[in-house]
C-alpha positions, 0 to 999 in steps of 0.5 A: 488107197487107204487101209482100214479096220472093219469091225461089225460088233453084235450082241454075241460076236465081234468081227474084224477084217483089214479093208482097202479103201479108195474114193469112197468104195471097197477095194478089198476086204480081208478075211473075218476074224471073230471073236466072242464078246464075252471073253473079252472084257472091252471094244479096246481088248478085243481090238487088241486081241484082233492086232495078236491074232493077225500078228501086225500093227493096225491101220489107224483108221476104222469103220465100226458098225454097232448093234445100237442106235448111235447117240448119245455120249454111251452106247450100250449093246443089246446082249453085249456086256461092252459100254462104248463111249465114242468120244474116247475110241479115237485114243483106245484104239490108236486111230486118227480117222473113225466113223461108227454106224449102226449094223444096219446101216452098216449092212445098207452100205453093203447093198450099195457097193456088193454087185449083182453076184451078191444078189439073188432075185426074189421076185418081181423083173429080174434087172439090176437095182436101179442107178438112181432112186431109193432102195429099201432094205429090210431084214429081220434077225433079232429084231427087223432092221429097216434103212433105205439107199438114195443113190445119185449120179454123184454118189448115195447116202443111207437112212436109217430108219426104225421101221420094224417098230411100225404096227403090224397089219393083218390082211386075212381072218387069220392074222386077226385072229393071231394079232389078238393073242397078241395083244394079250402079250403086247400093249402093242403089236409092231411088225417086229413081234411078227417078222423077226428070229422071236416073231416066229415063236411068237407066231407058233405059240399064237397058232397053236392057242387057236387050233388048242394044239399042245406044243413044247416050249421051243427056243428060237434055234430049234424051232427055225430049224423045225420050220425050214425043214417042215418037219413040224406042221405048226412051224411050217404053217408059222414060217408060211405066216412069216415070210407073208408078213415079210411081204407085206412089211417090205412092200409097205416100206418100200411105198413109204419110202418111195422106194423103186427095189427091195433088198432083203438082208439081216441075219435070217436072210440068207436061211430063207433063201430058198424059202422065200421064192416059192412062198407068199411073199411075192403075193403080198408085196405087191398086194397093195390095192391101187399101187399093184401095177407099180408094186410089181414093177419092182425087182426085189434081191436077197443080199448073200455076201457072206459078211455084209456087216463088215464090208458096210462098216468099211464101205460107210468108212468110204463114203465119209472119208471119200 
C-alpha cells in the first residue's frame, strides 16, 4: 500500500486529496481540499498551502492531472495563470515518483476503477460496462473532452484523444441552418462550438437570429441555469439541441473508436443528469444508419462520483506504478 498525492488542477481551481494505492487501483481517497489558483502564485505554493491546511508531511509521490496537453518542456493552463515545467516538479514538490495526466484523461482512469454505484444509466440495456473492449468517454465542460478506456483481462489503458475539435454534423434542416450562423463566427465549425458550457450560448444566439427574436446578452452561468429550469423558450429549445448534439457526437465516437459503451463524464455531466434520459439524446446516438441495431446494444452511463479528476489522477498514478 502506498500513499500519494491527488491533485486535479483546472483553470480556476486546484483540488488536492491523500490517496491510497496498491497494485494499480484506489484504495482510498481522502477528503478534497480546494484552492483558488489565483491566490496562489505557483503549482509549489498551492502545494504548500495544501501540507498547512491538512497539518502534516506530504507523501513523496503524486498523481497530477492538468487541464493542458502534456508535451513539451512548458506547460501553460488555459485561464490559469501557473506555468508548470515537468522536469523540475520532482524537486519542488519534494516527490520521488510522479506522473502527470491530463484532466481528461485523468477522468477516463476514474471510469475505469469507480463501480456501478458511480454510474447512472442514460439509455440503451442497462448492464455493466463490459470487462473487455473499448469504452468511450465523452464530456462537455469548458470544452468537450473526449478519451476512451481499452480494458483486458490483465489490466486497461487510456487514450487520449482530441475528438471534441472534429467537424460538427447537422442531421435536420434546422442544424443546417444553425451551422451557417456559425460559420459566419467560425473559419470552422468543430463539435466543441456546439456541444460544450460556451456551445449552448452559441446555440441560443444562433436560434434566436433565425426566429429575429431579441435576447440579452447572457453569460454561460445564467443561461445554464435559464435552460435547465426551462424558464427561458429560446434556452430550453437550445439545451434540447445540445443534448441532440451530445448524441450524435458520443455515438459518432463511440463507432470510430470502435467502442461497445459510453460514458459521459466532464464538467456538465452531472447538471444534465436528469436532462439527458428524457431528451433526444438516445435517439441520436444510435441514429447511425446501417449500425442502428449494434448502436442500440450499447449501454451508455453518466459518471457521478463527485471528484473523478482527482481519483483518476491517483488512479493513472496506480497504474503506472503498479
Amino acid at each position: 500500500m502506498k500513499e500519494i498525492v491527488a491533485v486535479d488542477i483546472g483553470g480556476t481551481h486546484a483540488r488536492f486529496a491523500i490517496a491510497q494505492v496498491d497494485q494499480g487501483r484506489v484504495v482510498t481517497l481522502g477528503e478534497a481540499t480546494t484552492l483558488k489558483c489565483a491566490d496562489h502564485a505557483s503549482l509549489q505554493l498551492a502545494w504548500e498551502a495544501f501540507a498547512s491546511v491538512i497539518d502534516r508531511p506530504l507523501p513523496r509521490a503524486a498523481g497530477i492531472a492538468v487541464a493542458c496537453p502534456i508535451k513539451g518542456d512548458i506547460l501553460k493552463l488555459t485561464n490559469n495563470p501557473w506555468v508548470i515545467q515537468p522536469a523540475w516538479l520532482p524537486v519542488k514538490l519534494g516527490v520521488d515518483e510522479l506522473i502527470l495526466v491530463n484532466d481528461f484523461g485523468a477522468v477516463a482512469h476514474a471510469v475505469a476503477q469507480v463501480g456501478a454505484d458511480s454510474l447512472q444509466h442514460i439509455c440503451g440495456p442497462d448492464v455493466p460496462l463490459p470487462e473487455e473492449g473499448v469504452t468511450t468517454v465523452v464530456g462537455p465542460g469548458t470544452g468537450l473532452g473526449s478519451a476512451y478506456v481499452v480494458r483486458r483481462k490483465n489490466g486497461y489503458f487510456v487514450c487520449e484523444t482530441e475528438g471534441g475539435h472534429i467537424d460538427f454534423s447537422p442531421l435536420d434542416p434546422l442544424e443546417d441552418r444553425i451551422l451557417t450562423v456559425l460559420r459566419r463566427r467560425y473559419r470552422r465549425v468543430s463539435v466543441e462550438r456546439v456541444v460544450s458550457g460556451p456551445g449552448l450560448l452559441n446555440l441560443y444566439e444562433a436560434i434566436a437570429e433565425m426566429g429575429e427574436l431579441s435576447v440579452k446578452a447572457r453569460d454561460d452561468k445564467a443561461l445554464w441555469t435559464m435552460a435547465l429550469e426551462g424558464s427561458d423558450p429560446v434556452a430550453a429549445a437550445a439545451l434540447e439541441r445540445f443534448c441532440l448534439s451530445l448524441g450524435t457526437v458520443a455515438g459518432d465516437l463511440a463507432l470510430a473508436q470502435g467502442g461497445s459503451a459510453v460514458v459521459i463524464a466532464g464538467g456538465l455531466g452531472l447538471r444534465l443528469a436528469k436532462h439527458l434520459p428524457s431528451s433526444g439524446f438516445a435517439e441520436r446516438f444510435v441514429a447511425k444508419g446501417r449500425f442502428e441495431g449494434m448502436m442500440a446494444e450499447m449501454p451508455v452511463k453518466l459518471i457521478t462520483y463527485p471528484q473523478p479528476g482527482l481519483l483518476g489522477a491517483a488512479a493513472a498514478f496506480a497504474e503506472a506504478y503498479r
